[in-house]
N, C-alpha and C positions, 0 to 999 in steps of 0.2 A: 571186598570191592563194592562197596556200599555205593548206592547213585542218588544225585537230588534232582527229586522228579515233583512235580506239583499233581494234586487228585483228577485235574481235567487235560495231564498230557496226553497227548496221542498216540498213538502206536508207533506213528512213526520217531517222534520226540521222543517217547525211550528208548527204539532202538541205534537214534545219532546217540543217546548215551554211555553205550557200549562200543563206539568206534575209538579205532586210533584217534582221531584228530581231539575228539573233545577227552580224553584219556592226559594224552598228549598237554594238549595245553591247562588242563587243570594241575598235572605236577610240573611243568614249566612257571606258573604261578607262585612256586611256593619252594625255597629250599628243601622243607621236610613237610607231608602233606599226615603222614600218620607217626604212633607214638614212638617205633622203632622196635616194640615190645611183643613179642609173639601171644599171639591170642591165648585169653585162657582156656577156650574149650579146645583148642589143639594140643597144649600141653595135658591136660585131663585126660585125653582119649588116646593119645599118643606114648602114654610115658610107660605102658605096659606091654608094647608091640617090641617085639625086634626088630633094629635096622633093617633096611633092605632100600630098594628100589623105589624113590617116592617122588612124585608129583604134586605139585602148589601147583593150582589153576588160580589167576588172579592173584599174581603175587603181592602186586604192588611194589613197595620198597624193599620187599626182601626178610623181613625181619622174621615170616614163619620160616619161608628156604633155609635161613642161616640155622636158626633155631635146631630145624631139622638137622641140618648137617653136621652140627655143635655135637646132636647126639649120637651121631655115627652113620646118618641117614646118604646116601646117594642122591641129590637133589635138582630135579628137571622144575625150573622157575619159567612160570608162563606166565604171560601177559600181554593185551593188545597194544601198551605203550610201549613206545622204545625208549623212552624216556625212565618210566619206572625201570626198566631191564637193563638199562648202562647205570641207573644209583642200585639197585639190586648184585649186578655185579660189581660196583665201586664197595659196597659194602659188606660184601662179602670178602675182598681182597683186605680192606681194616679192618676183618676179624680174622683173619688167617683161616676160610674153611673155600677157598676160591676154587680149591682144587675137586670138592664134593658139591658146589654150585654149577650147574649149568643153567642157561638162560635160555628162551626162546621165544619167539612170538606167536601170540593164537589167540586167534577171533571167533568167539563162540559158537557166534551164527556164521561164521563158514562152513557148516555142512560136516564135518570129518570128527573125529574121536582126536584130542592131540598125542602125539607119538613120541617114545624116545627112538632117534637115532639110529642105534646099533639092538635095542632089542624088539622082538614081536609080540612076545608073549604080555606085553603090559609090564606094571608097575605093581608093587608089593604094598602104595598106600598114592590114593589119590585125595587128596585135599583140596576141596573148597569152602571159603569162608566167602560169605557174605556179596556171593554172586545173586544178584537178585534182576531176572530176566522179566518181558511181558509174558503174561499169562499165554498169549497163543504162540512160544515158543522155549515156554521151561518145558511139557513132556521131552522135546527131540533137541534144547541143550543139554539136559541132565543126562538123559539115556546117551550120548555120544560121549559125555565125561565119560560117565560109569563103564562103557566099554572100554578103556582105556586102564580097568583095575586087571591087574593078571590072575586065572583060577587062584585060590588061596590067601590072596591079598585084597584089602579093605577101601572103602570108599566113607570117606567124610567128610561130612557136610555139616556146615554151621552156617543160620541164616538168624534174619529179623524173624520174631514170630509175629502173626498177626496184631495179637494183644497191643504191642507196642503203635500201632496206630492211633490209640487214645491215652496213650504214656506220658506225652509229651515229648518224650526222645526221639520220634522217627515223625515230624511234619513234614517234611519236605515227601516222602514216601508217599504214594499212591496206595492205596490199599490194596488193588493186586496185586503190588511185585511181593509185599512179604507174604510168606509160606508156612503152614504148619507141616510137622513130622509125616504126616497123613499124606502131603499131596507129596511130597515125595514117594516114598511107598507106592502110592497109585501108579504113577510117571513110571515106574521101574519094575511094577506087576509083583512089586513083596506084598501081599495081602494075606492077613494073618502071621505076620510074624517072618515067614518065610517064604520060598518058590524053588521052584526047580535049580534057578542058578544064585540066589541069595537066601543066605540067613542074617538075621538082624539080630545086630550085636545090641543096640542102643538106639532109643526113637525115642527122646525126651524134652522135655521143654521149658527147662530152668530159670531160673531167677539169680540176675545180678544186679550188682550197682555198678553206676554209669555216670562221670560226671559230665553234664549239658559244659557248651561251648562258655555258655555264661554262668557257671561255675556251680548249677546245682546239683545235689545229688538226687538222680531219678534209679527205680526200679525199674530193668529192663528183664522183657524173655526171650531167649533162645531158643531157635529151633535147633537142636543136634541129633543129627540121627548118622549111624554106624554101621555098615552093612561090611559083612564077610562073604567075598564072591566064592563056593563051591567051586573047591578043585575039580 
């Protein structure tokens, strides 16, 4: 859930970025707004876990949800649009996995951790890609995701790294919203590796290719970082 933000928005200006309404009418604009294709660092970090109980925060169109449920996953698809979460379930129902997609909606900055339904204990893998919030409210969005992982089940996150500010692939980005592995960590009190209630599986910051809208091929890095919540 990447956003186009210019380096002199406001605080308030990114946070109308994060609402329903501009959510909303940005995939109202567009039959399909992304590629349909599950991210690759979710398939990376994912393909060695066992099924269970998983969470996509910022689904968007559904393609990790599906993905997930493709592979055996239990799937709670969040997002502030309701627009993405009626094509997220449309598309889930054209790949036959409707039945391990659930949809719902949740607004970052609402304050609360998001929930499944029927269970308390959390989720056995909470996924977010490319939530990129302002600076004076990633500690206490992040830490309300990450509440939402269950003891023993993982928390990942995939974002812009900073690097990409001078890439040429992330202009529209302000330089605070993208994040290194680091200030995660910090946000969540894993310093050094570990803490009381997480150890760190992966805090890396990769390099891929990426083709620009105008068809070049640029070098991008990822922040990805892996956290295993102690039982």
């Amino acid at each position: 859930m990447s956003h186009d933000h210019h380096h002199d928005a406001t605080l308030d200006d990114l946070r109308k970025a994060l609402t329903r309404e501009f959510w909303d009418g940005k995939y109202a604009a567009s039959d399909r707004v992304w590629s349909g294709k599950p991210n690759q660092r979710l398939v990376e970090q994912t393909s060695d876990l066992t099924p269970g109980l998983a969470l996509d925060v910022g689904c968007g169109e559904g393609a990790d949800a599906i993905w997930l449920a493709e592979q055996g996953w239990e799937v709670t698809a969040v997002d502030v649009s309701r627009v993405a979460l009626d094509r997220t379930a449309q598309h889930a129902i054209e790949r036959g996995v409707d039945s391990r997609v659930r949809v719902g909606e949740y607004d970052v900055l609402a304050g609360h951790p998001p929930r499944h339904p029927r269970r308390t204990k959390g989720f056995d893998l909470v996924s977010v890609h490319f939530l990129h919030v302002p600076r004076e409210d990633f500690d206490s969005v992040y830490r309300q995701i990450a509440a939402a992982v269950a003891p023993g089940g993982r928390l990942l996150v995939v974002a812009h790294h900073p690097d990409d500010v001078s890439s040429g692939a992330r202009r529209p980005h302000g330089p605070g919203l993208l994040f290194p592995p680091e200030q995660l960590l910090s946000a969540l009190g894993v310093e050094g590796g570990s803490s009381d209630g997480w150890e760190t599986e992966v805090a890396d910051a990769p390099v891929r290719e990426q083709r620009t809208p105008e068809g070049t091929e640029v070098r991008v890095r990822d922040t990805v970082v892996r956290l295993l919540r102690r039982p």
